[in-house]
N, C-alpha and C positions, 0 to 999 in steps of 0.2 A: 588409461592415464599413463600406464608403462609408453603408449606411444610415443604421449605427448613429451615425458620426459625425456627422452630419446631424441626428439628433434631439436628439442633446447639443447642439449649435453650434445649433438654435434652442431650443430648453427654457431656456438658457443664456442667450441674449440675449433672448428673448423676456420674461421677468420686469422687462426696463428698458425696451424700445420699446412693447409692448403697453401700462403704465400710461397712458406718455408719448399716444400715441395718443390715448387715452380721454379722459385729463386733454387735451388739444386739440380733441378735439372737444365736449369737454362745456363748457368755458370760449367757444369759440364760440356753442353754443347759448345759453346765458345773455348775451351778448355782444346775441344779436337779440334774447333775449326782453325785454332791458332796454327796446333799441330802438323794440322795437313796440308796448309797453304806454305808456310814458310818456319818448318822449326828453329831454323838460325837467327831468321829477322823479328822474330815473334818472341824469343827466348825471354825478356823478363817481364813483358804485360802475361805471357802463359805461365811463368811461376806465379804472378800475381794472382791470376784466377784461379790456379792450381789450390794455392792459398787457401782463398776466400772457399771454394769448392771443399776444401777439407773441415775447414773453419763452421759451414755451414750444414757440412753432414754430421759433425761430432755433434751443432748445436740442435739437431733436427733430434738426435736418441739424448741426449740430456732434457732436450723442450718436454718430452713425452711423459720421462720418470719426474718432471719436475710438477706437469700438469696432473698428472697422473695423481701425487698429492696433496696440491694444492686446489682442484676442484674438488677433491673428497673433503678434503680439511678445512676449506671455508666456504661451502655451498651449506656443509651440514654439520659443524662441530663448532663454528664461529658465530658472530651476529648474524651472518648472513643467513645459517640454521632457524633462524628462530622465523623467517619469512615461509623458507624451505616447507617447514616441519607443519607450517599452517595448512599449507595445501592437502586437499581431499584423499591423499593415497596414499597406502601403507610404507614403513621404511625401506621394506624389503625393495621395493618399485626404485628408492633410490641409488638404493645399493648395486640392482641390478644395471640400472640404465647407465650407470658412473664406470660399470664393468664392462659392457659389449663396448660401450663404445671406446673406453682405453686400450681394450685390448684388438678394436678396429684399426684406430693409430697407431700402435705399434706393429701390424700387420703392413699397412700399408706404407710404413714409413720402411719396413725393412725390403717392399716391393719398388717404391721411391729408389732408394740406396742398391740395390741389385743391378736397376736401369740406369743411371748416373754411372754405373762403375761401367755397364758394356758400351755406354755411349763414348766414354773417354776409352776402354780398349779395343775393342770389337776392330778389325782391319778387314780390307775388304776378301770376302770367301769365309772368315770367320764363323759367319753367320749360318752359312751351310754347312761347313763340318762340321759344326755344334750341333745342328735337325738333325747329320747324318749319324753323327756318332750316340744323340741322344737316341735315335731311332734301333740304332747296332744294341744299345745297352740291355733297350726294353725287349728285341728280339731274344737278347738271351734272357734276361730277366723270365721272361716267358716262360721260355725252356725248360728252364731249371724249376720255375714255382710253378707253371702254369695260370688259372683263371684264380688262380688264390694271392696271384700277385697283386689284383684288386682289392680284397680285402685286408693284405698287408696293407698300402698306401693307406686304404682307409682311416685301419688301427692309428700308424704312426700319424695323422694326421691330427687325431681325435687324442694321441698323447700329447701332441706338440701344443693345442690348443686347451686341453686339461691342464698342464703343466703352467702354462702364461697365464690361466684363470688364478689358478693354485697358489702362486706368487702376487699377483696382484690384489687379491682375496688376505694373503698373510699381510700385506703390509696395509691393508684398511682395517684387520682387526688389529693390528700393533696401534694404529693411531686411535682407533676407540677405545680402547685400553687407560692408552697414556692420557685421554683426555677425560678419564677419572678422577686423575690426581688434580687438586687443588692448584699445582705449585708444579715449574719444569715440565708441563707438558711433551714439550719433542723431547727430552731427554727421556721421559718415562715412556713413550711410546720404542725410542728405539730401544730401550731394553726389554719390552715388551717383544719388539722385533729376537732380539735373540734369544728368550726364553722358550716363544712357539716356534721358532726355526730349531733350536736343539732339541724341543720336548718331540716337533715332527719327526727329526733323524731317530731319535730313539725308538721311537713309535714303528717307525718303517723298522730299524736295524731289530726289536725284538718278534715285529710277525713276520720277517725271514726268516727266522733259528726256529720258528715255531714246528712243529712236527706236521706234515703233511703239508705244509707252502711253500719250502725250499726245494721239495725232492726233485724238480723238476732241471734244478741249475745241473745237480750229478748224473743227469741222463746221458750214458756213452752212448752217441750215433754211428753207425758207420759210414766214410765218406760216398758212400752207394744211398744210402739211408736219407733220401729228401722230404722224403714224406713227415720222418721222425724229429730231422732237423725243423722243418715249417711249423711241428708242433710243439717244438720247445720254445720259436721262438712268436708265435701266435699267445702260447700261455706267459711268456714272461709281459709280455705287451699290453694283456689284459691286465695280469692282477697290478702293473705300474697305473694302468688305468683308475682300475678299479681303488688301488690305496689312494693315488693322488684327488679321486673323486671325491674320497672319504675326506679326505683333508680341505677338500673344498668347502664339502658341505657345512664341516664341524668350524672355519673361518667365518662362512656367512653367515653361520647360526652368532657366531658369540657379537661379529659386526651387529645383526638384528638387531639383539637383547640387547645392547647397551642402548643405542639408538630408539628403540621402542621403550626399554622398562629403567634406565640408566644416564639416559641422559643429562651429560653437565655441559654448559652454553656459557659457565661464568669464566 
């Protein structure tokens, strides 16, 4: 059933990010080719695209956080819940599917906006000294870490994607929260939003000072000492893993439980 949800929840949004996309990269392309042909005689249809190109990559990261609420909020907290909530699958299935795939759109929208920017700067040879010099970097990268450089990427990958869960996770239990309350919904949910965003900082700021989780920040390496440095910064990588994981989990749990044992639809 998780699949199935899944292809509704992109079929669903995909009809508004996918334009959007297109419509950004295509106003980029025209954006250079104005460029390249004649920057004098082209100077204000290329502000104009330049424009609309800005106009539609700001709208492409606001589309996302805007969807990003508004399927969670009236697929399953609105009337439209009470069709939702009939279906044969547990809440958890919804919560999850409403997840991978926002935080798909937000991946892909930031891979969208990457290529739009080198399409409008990229000159010609660009293209090569960027393979060469990215090739130069990983050469030393090598060097210095060696085959643990792989598992670095990994980490910082698995934080990057932790961390985007972790947020997008906080603000669906801020909105089940707020739709406890009888009265002022979005107002109760976004202070719902700041009580688990300060309760989280607290949470993290007291099991750093805890004894035996910090010692690790005070570790003197020497600058010969690679080995020592790769392990200071292997274990800080983790345990941000690891808290941000915890944080995840204890968001989906309370999303669940409301959703399962809590649910108000009025």
């Amino acid at each position: 059933m998780l699949g199935k949800l899944l292809k509704y929840e992109l079929k669903a949004t995909g009809r508004i990010f996918l334009p959007l996309f297109l419509a950004l990269l295509v106003f980029a392309g025209i954006t250079r080719f104005m460029t390249l042909i004649s920057p004098e005689k082209w100077a204000t249809p290329q502000t104009i695209s330049m424009i609309i190109y800005i106009i539609i990559m700001a709208g492409m990261f606001v589309m996302t956080f805007i969807m990003m609420i508004q399927r969670f909020n009236r697929n399953l907290l609105s009337d439209e819940g009470y069709l939702m909530h009939t279906l044969p699958t547990k809440p958890w299935k919804h919560i999850a599917s409403k997840l991978f795939v926002t935080m798909l759109w937000i991946v892909s929208s930031g891979i969208a906006a990457l290529i739009s920017i080198l399409i409008i700067t990229l000159k010609k040879g660009d293209l090569t000294r960027f393979a060469v010099g990215l090739a130069d970097s990983y050469h030393q990268a090598f060097e210095h870490l060696g085959a643990s450089i792989y598992l670095l990427s990994f980490e910082v990958i698995i934080a990057i994607l932790v961390s985007l869960a972790s947020v997008i996770l906080l603000i669906y239990a801020s909105i089940s929260i707020g739709h406890l309350s009888n009265q002022h919904k979005m107002l109760a949910s976004f202070g719902a939003f700041i009580l688990l965003s300060t309760l989280s900082h607290f949470l993290f700021t007291l099991i750093s000072l805890a004894p035996g989780t910090a010692y690790f920040l005070n570790i003197h390496t020497s600058s010969n000492d690679s080995v020592g440095r790769q392990a200071v910064v292997h274990r800080a990588i983790a345990y941000g893993i690891i808290f941000t994981g915890i944080l995840c989990a204890a968001y989906f749990a309370v999303t669940n439980f409301i959703l399962s044992k809590r649910l108000n639809l009025e």
